[in-house]
C-alpha positions in Angstrom: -8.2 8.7 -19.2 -4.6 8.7 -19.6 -3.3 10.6 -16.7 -5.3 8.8 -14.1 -2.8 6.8 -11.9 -3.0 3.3 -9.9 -2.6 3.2 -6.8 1.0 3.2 -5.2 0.9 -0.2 -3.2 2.9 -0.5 -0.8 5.0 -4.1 -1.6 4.6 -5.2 2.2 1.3 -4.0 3.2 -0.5 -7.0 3.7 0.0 -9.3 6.8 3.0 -11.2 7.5 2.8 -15.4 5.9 1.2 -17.1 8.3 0.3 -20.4 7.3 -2.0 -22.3 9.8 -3.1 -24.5 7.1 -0.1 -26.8 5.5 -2.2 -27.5 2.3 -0.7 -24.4 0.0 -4.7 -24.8 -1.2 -6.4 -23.8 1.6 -6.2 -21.1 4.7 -3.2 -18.8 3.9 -1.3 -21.3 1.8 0.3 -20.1 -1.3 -1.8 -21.0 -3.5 -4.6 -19.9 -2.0 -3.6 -16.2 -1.0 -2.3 -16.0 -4.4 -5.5 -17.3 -6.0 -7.1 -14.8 -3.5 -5.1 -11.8 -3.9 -5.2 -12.0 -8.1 -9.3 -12.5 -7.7 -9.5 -9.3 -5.3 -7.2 -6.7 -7.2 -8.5 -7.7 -10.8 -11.9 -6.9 -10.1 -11.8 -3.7 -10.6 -9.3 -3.9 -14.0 -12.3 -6.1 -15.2 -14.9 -3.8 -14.4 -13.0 -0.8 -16.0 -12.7 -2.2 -19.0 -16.7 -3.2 -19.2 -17.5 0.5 -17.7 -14.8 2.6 -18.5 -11.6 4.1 -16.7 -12.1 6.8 -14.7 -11.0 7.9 -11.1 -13.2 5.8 -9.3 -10.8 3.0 -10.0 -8.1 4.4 -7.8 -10.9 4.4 -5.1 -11.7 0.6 -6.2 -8.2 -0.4 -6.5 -6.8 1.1 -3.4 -10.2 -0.4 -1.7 -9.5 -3.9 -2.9 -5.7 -4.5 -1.8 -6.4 -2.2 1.7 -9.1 -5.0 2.2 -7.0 -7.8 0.9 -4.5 -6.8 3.5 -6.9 -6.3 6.2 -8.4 -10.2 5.3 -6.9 -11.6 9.0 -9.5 -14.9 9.0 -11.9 -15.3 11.5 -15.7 -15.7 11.6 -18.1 -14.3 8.3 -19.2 -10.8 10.8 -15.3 -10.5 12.2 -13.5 -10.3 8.7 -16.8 -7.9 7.4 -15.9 -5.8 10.3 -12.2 -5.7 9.1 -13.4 -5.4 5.2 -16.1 -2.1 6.6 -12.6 -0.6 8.3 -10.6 -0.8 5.5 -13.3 1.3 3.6 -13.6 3.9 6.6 -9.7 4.4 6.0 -10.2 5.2 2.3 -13.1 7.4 2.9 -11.4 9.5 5.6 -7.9 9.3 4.2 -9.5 10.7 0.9 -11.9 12.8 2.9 -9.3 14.0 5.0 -7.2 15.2 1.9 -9.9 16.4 0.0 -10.6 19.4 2.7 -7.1 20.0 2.9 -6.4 20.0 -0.4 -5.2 23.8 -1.7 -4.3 24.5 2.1 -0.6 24.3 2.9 -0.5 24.5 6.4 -3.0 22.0 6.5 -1.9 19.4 4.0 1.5 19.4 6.0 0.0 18.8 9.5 -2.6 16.1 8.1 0.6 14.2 6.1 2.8 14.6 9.3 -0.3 13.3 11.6 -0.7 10.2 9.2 3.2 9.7 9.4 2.9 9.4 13.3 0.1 7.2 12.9 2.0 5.0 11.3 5.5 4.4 13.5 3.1 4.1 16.0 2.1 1.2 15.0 4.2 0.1 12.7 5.9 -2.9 14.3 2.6 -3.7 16.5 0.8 -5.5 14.1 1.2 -6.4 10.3 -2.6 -5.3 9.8 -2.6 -2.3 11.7 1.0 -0.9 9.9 -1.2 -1.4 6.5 -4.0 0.4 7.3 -1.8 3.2 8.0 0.4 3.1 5.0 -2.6 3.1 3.3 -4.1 6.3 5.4 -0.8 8.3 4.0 -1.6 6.9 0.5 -5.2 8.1 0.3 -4.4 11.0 2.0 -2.4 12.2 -0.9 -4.7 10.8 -3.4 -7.4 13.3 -2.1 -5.0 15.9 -1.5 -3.0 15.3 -4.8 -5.2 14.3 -7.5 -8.7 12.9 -7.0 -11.0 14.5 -4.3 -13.7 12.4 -2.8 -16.8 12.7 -4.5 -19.8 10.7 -3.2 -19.8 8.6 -6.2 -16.6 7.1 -4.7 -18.1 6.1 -1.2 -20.0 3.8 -3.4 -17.8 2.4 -5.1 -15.5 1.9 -1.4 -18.5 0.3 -0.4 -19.1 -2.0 -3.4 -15.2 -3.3 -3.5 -14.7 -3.8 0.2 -18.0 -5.7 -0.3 -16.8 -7.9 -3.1 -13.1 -8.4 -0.9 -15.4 -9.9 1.8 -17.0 -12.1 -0.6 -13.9 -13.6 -2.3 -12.5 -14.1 2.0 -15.6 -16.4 2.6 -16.2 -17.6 -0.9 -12.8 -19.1 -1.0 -13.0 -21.1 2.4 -16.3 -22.4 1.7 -14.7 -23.8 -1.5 -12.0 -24.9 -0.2 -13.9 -26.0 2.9 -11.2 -24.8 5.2 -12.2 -21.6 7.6 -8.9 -19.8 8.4 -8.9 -19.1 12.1 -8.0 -15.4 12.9 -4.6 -14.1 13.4 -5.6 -10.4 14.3 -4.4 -9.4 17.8 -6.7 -8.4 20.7 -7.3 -4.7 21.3 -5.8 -5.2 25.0 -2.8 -6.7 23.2 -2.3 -3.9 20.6 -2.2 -1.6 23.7 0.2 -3.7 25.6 2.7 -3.4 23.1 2.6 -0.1 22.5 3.0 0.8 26.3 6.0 -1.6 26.3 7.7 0.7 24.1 6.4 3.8 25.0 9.3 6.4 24.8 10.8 5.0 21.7 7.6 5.2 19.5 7.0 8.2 20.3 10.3 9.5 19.4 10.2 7.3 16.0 6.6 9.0 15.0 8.0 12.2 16.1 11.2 12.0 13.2 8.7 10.3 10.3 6.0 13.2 11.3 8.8 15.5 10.1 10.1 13.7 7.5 6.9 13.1 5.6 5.6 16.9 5.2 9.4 17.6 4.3 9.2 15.0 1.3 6.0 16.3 0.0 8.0 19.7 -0.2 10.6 18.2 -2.1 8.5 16.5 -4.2 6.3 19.4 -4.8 9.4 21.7 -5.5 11.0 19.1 -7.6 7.7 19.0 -9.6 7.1 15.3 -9.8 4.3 14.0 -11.3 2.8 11.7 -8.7 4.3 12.8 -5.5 2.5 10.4 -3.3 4.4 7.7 -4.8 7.7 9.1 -2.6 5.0 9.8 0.2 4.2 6.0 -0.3 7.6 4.8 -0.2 8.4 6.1 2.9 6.3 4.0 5.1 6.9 0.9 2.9 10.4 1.5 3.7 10.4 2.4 7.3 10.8 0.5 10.3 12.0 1.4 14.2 14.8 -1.2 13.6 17.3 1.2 11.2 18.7 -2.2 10.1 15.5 -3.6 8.9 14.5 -0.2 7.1 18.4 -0.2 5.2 17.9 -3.6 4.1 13.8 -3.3 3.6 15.2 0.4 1.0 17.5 -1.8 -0.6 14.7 -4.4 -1.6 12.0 -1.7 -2.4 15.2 0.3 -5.4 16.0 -3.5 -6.7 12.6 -4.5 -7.2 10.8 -1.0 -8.2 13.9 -1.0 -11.0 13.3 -4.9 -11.8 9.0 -4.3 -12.2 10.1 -1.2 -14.4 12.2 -2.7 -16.5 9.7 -6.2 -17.2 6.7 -4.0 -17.6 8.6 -1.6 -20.4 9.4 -5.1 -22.3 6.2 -6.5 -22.0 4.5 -4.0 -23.1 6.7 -3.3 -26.2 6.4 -6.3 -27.1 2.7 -7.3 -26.3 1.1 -3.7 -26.2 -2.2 -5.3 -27.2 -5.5 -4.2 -24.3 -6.0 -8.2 -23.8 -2.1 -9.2 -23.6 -1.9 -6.3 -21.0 -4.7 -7.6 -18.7 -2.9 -11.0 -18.6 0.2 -9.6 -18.0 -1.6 -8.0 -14.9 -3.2 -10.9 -14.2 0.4 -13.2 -14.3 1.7 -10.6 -11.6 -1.0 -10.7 -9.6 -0.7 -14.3 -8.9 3.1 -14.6 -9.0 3.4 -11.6 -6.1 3.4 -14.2 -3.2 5.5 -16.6 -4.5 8.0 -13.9 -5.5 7.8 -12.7 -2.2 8.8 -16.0 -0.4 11.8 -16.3 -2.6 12.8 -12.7 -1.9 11.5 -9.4 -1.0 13.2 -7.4 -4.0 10.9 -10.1 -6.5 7.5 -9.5 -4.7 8.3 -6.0 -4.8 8.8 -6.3 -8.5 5.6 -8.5 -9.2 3.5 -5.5 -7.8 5.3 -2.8 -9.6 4.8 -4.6 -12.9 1.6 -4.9 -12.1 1.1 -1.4 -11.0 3.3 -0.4 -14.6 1.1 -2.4 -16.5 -2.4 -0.6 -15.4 -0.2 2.9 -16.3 0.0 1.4 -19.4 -3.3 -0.3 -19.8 -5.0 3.5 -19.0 -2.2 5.5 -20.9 -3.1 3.1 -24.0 0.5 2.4 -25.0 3.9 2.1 -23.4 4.8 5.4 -24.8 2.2 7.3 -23.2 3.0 5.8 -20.1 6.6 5.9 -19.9 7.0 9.1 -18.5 5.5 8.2 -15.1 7.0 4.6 -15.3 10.6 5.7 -15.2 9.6 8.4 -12.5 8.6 5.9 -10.5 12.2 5.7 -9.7 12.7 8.9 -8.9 9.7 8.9 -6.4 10.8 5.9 -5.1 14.4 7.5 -4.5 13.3 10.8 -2.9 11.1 8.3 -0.3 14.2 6.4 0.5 16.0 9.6 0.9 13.4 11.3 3.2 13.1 7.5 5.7 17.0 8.1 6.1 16.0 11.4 6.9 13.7 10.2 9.6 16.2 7.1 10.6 19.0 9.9 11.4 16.3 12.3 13.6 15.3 9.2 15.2 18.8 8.5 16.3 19.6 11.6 17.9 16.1 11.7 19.4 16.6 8.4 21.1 20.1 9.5 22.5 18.4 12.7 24.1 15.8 10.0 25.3 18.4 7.9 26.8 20.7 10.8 28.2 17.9 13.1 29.8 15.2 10.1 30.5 17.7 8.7 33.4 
């Protein structure tokens, strides 16, 4: 099915590195989350090819990394309770877009409700700013292009399952059980009271920035527009300095996984070569990440190029979407500045008539 799309991951969406286990083999080392991360995400590329592509992989793809990034440690019941949320946001955030889907007025307030959603909590926790992204993502993708159908709330189920399994399989092998590094509910709230005024002048901005990129993106007839929806969460932050220097990484290493995934597949275009091109990526993300943001970020958009390719059947049917990937990625970075710039002058009204 050639014009069924991946999933637009967001390059940071997954907790921060914390390592409370030296051993690079066990807890969050590098090995192991790498190890971890390829298992999880090629899943359902293995199961597509045995079953055949269709748009339930979006739904099994999106479900693995959303569970991936949601995989904070803990007892067996605490990280199933984390794998089960990660499935409730693809449900509703497809759900969501699926009854809004053909309605304007509604489609803007959902994507500008999601947008809030997100600089609320967007410098809280690592977890929490993922599940969010992820809401915006799958709200587009059943807005956009593939409305839930309950075939899919299966197949949410069975790969959120499957994340869970790989979490407890791996420390049982490894015999190491990674302690939990999610924050406590009363701590969540404590640090969103501490910042109150701010945040809510920061979701105010990005809930108008986000319905105004969909515009632009509709207007300017891109093929995948949640992939600009996408980048602007990846890219924004409540520190302007962090989100100018977080865009910078996000245009180097989108341009950098293009370019590698065009010359690998011209010169391997073969099914199996893809796959292992897929699977390299996959397990060289985390370690491209520690070296530098712009290289993990390039690590996922090969591997998010090479599916493209993998379900287009050859670079050429794919290289439309590829090289707009760019230009989606562009118009997000436009629309955060957007959302920096409303943020500034709603913070100086904040500070002038708060006193």
């Amino acid at each position: 099915m050639a014009d069924m799309p991946p999933p637009a991951t967001p390059a940071d969406a997954f907790p921060g590195d914390v390592s409370p286990d030296p051993s690079r083999w066990h807890g969050d080392g590098l090995i192991a989350r790498s190890i971890r991360f390829a298992l999880t995400v090629m899943a359902p590329i293995t199961a597509g090819t045995l079953v055949g592509v269709d748009t339930w992989l979006v739904y099994a793809m999106v479900t693995s990394i959303l569970s991936f990034a949601l995989d904070t440690g803990g007892p067996a019941p605490q990280r199933f309770t984390l794998m089960a949320v990660a499935g409730l946001v693809v449900v509703a955030g497809t759900g969501v877009g699926t009854l809004a889907a053909g309605h304007t007025g509604l489609l803007l307030v959902a994507f500008a409700g999601a947008g809030a959603l997100y600089a609320l909590v967007e410098s809280i926790d690592p977890s929490a700013a993922a599940a969010a992204r992820f809401m915006c993502l799958t709200l587009a993708i059943g807005a956009l292009y593939a409305p839930l159908a309950g075939r899919d709330v299966l197949v949410v189920a069975a790969f959120a399952a499957y994340a869970w399994a790989v979490s407890i399989a791996w420390d049982l092998l490894t015999g190491t059980l990674r302690p939990s590094t999610a924050p406590s509910f009363a701590e969540v709230l404590a640090r969103l009271r501490a910042t109150e005024g701010p945040r809510w002048v920061f979701a105010a901005s990005v809930a108008i920035a986000v319905p105004l990129a969909l515009i632009c993106s509709l207007s300017l007839g891109l093929h995948r527009p949640y992939w600009a929806l996408i980048a602007i969460v990846l890219v924004l932050r409540a520190d302007a300095l962090s989100s100018r220097q977080q865009m910078g990484q996000v245009l180097l290493g989108t341009s950098i996984g293009v370019a590698l995934a065009l010359a690998y597949g011209a010169v391997l275009p073969s099914h199996s070569a893809l796959l292992v091109g897929m699977a390299v990526a996959a397990l060289i993300r985390w370690p491209a990440q520690q070296l530098h943001g712009a290289l993990g970020t390039a690590a996922l958009t090969a591997f998010i190029m090479l599916l493209l390719e993998l379900v287009a059947g050859s670079v050429a049917g794919a290289s439309h979407d590829i090289i707009e990937r760019l230009v989606d990625v562009a118009v997000g970075c436009t629309f955060a500045m957007v959302a920096l710039g409303l943020d500034r002058v709603g913070r100086h009204l904040l500070t002038r008539f708060g006193r």
